[in-house]
N, C-alpha and C positions, 0 to 999 in steps of 0.2 A: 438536461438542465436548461430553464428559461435563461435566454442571453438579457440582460441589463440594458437597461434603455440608456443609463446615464454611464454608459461607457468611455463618451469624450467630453466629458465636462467633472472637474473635481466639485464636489457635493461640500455642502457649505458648513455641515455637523463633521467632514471628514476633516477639510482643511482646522478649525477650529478647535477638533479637539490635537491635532498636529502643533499645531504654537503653542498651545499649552504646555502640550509632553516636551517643546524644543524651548518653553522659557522657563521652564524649572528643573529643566538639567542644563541649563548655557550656563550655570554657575559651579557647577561640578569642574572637579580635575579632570583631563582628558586620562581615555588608562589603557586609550588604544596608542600602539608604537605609533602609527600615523595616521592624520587626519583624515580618512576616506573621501570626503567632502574637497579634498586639494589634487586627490588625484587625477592626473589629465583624465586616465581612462573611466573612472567613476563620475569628470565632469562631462563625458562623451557619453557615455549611458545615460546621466541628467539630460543633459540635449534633447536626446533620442525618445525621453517619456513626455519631454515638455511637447516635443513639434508632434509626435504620432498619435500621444495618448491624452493630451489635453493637460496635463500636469503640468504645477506651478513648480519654475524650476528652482525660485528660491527657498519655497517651504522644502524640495525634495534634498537642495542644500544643506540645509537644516537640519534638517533627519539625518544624511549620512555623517554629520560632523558626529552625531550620536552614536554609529556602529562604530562595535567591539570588538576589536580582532581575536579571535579566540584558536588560541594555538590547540586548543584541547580538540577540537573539529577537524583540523588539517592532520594530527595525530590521529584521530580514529579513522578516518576514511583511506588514512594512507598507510596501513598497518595493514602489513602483507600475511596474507593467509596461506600458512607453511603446508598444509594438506589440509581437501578438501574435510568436513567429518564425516566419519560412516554413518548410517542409519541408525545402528547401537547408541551411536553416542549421541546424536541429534534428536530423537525422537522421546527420551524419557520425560525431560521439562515438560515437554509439552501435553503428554497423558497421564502425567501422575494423578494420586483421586482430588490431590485438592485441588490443583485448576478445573478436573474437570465437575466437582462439587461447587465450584465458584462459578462456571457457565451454568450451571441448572438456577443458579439464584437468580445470574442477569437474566436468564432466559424469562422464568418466573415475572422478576420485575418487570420486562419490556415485549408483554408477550402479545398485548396488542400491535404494537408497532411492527413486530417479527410477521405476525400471522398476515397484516396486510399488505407486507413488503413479499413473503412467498407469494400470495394472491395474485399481485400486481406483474412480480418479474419471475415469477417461476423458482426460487433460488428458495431451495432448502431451507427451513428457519435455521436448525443444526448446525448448517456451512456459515449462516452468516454468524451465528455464535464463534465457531470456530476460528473464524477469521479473524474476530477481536481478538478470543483469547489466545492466540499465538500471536497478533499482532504486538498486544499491550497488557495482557492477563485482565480484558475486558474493560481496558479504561484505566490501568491502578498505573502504569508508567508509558505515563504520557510522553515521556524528555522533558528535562529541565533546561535548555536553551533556549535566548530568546532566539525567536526563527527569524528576526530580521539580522542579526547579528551571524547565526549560521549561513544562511543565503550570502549576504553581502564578503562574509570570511572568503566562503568558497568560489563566488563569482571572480572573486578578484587577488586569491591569492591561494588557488588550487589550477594551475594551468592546465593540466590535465584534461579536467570537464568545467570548464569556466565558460564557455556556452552555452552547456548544458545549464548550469547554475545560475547564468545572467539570464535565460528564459524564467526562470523559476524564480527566480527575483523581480522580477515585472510581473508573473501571474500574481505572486506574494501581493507587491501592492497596488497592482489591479481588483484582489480581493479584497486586499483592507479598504481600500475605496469606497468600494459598491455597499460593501456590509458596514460604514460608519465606524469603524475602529480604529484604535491606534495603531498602526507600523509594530512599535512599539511591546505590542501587548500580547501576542500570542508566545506560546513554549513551545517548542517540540523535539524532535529527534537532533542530533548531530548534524543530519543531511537534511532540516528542515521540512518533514514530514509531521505532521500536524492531526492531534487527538486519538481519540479510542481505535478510528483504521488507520490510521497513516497513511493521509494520502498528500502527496506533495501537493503544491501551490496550485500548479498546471490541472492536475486532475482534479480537483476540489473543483474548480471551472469548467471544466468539462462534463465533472460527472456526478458533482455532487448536488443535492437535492433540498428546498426544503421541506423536508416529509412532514413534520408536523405544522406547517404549514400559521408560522407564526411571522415571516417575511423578514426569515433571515437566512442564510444558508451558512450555519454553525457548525463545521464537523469540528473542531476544538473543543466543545464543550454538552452540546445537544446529542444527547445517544439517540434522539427519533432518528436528526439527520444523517446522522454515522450509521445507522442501520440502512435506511432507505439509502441512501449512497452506495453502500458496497453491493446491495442486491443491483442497484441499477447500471454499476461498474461491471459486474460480473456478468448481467442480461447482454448491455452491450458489448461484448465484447463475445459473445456471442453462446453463452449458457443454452444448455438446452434443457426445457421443460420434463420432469419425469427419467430425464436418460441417466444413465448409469455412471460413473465416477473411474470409479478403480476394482477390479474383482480380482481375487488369487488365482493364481493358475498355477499349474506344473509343466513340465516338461517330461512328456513322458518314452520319447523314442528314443534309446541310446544311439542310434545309429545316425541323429539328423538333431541330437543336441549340440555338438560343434557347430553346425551350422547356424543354431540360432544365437546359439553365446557370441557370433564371431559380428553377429550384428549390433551387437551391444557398442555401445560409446558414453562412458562415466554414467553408467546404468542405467540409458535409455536407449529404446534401439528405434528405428524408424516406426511410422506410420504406413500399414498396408494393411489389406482385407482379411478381415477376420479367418476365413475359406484359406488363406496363405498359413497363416498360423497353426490352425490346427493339422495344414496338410503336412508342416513338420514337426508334430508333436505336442504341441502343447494342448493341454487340454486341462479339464478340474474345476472350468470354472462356471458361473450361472448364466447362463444367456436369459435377459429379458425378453418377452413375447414380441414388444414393439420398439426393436432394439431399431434405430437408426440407420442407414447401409453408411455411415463414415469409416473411413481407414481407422485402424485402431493398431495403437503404441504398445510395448512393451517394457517393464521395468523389472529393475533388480532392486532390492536396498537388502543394504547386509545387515543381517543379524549376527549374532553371536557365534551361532553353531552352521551355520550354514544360508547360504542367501535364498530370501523369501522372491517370486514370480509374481506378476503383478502385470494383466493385462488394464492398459488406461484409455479410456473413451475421450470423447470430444469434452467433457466436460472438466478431467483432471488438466487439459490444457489452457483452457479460462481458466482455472486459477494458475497455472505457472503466468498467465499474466498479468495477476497481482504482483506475484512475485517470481520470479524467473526458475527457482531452486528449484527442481526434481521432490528434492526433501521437504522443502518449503510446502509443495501443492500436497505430499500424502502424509504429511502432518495435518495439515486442515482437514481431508479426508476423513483417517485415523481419529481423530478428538471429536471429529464431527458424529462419527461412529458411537462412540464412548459415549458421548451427552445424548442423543437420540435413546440408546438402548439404557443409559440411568431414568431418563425421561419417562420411561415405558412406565404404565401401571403397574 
């Protein structure tokens, strides 16, 4: 992504439309337990964008007298997850025929944007379909919170990860800045992840793009931008061109399959040379002609009757860096599969 020229200086349509949205709520009931805007550590954050980042610290006063404490945000992110899910039970949503009848439509609709986003970063049209519709079911659930309201909840009243989240609250309105918007006016996730990818505040700055190139960088609302972004998220981060994903494998040696299950760790086992693997068994699967010489991973996910093998390339681990899950990266895979092979003639 092009960095912004007008990084230290507030833009004069940004500040403007900001007094607007703070004189036609200053007469509102407040409906947060307490003023954000009073807090020492919220007025040390104000300090801190006014001296580094060129922000007027009264209009950012202003603003925060506005955020909402929303307990519903501290409840979901702190809701303990009593076991992990199996594959069985993780995997259905996301391949049933009508999401993956709903990706063939956006495919359809956005097929220009898709074809020059594969062209440009190498990155599957398929994966990046995928990607939305396990992200957001392609755009249809966005989050209903306002993201300045989830940022500000969690910077300051989730101690946990309240650094994490006071970065993400400066990229937040570092991006409303640049892009002429209100603070105010975007929705998104619980944890403040924003449109059809969900990508927080920070990465949107980092990674996101304007692909249709109308001089805005909109992943909220622009599906060109949200496609060019996650291809260009996934290049960098180091996708590779044509390689392989995930292939099935077996385990065929009784005598040297303890050995390879004992390398398993919540169904992934290390990265080592293909040459390793098959010399204890495994085998069944397709080796491409111009397969890459990278260490290559091993996966379980449980099925119902018995668990499925699954040797995974350099490229199932770009996407666990969307998302970290195991499950997460061969759902995208998996659906990606599904919409490729409906797509067919």
């Amino acid at each position: 992504m092009s960095e912004s020229s007008d990084r230290g200086r507030v833009p004069g349509a940004w500040l403007a439309l900001l007094f607007a949205v703070a004189g036609a709520a200053s007469a509102a009931p407040a409906a947060t337990e307490a003023n954000y805007a009073e807090r020492p550590e919220v007025r040390a954050f104000i300090a801190e964008l006014a001296a580094l980042q060129g922000f007027d610290a009264g209009a950012l006063r202003r603003l925060f007298a506005q955020a909402r404490y929303q307990p519903k945000v501290i409840a979901a992110i702190s809701r303990p997850v009593l076991s992990p899910p199996q594959w069985y039970e993780y995997a259905p949503r996301f391949l049933d025929p009508a999401r993956i009848d709903a990706g063939i439509d956006y495919w359809r609709e956005h097929a220009a944007a898709l074809s020059r986003a594969e062209d440009e970063f190498g990155v599957p049209q398929e994966i990046i379909v995928a990607i939305l519709g396990v992200e957001t079911y392609y755009g249809r659930n966005l989050g209903r919170y306002r993201v300045f309201d989830s940022l500000t909840t969690l910077a300051f009243d989730y101690p946990r990860r309240a650094e994490f989240f006071r970065g993400e609250l400066k990229e937040f309105l570092l991006w409303t800045r640049e892009q002429g918007i209100s603070p105010l006016a975007p929705k998104g996730s619980y944890a403040g992840a924003i449109g059809p990818a969900q990508f927080m505040p920070g990465s949107i700055r980092a990674y996101g793009l304007d692909f249709d190139g109308d001089g805005d960088v909109d992943l909220a609302t622009d599906a060109d931008d949200a496609i060019g972004s996650v291809a260009n998220y996934l290049s960098r981060h180091g996708w590779a061109r044509g390689q392989p994903i995930m292939e099935p494998a077996r385990i065929d040696a009784d005598d040297t399959e303890a050995d390879v299950l004992r390398r398993f760790d919540e169904g992934i086992a290390e990265r080592r040379a293909l040459a390793d693997w098959v010399r204890d068994g495994v085998t069944g699967f397709a080796i491409p002609g111009d397969l890459a010489p990278d260490a290559v991973g091993m996966l379980m996910l449980e099925e119902r009757d018995a668990p499925s093998y699954w040797l995974v390339f350099n490229n199932w681990y770009v996407l666990t860096r969307y998302n970290r899950s195991r499950l997460y990266a061969s759902a995208v895979c998996q659906l990606a599969q599904a919409l490729k092979a409906a797509a067919a003639p």
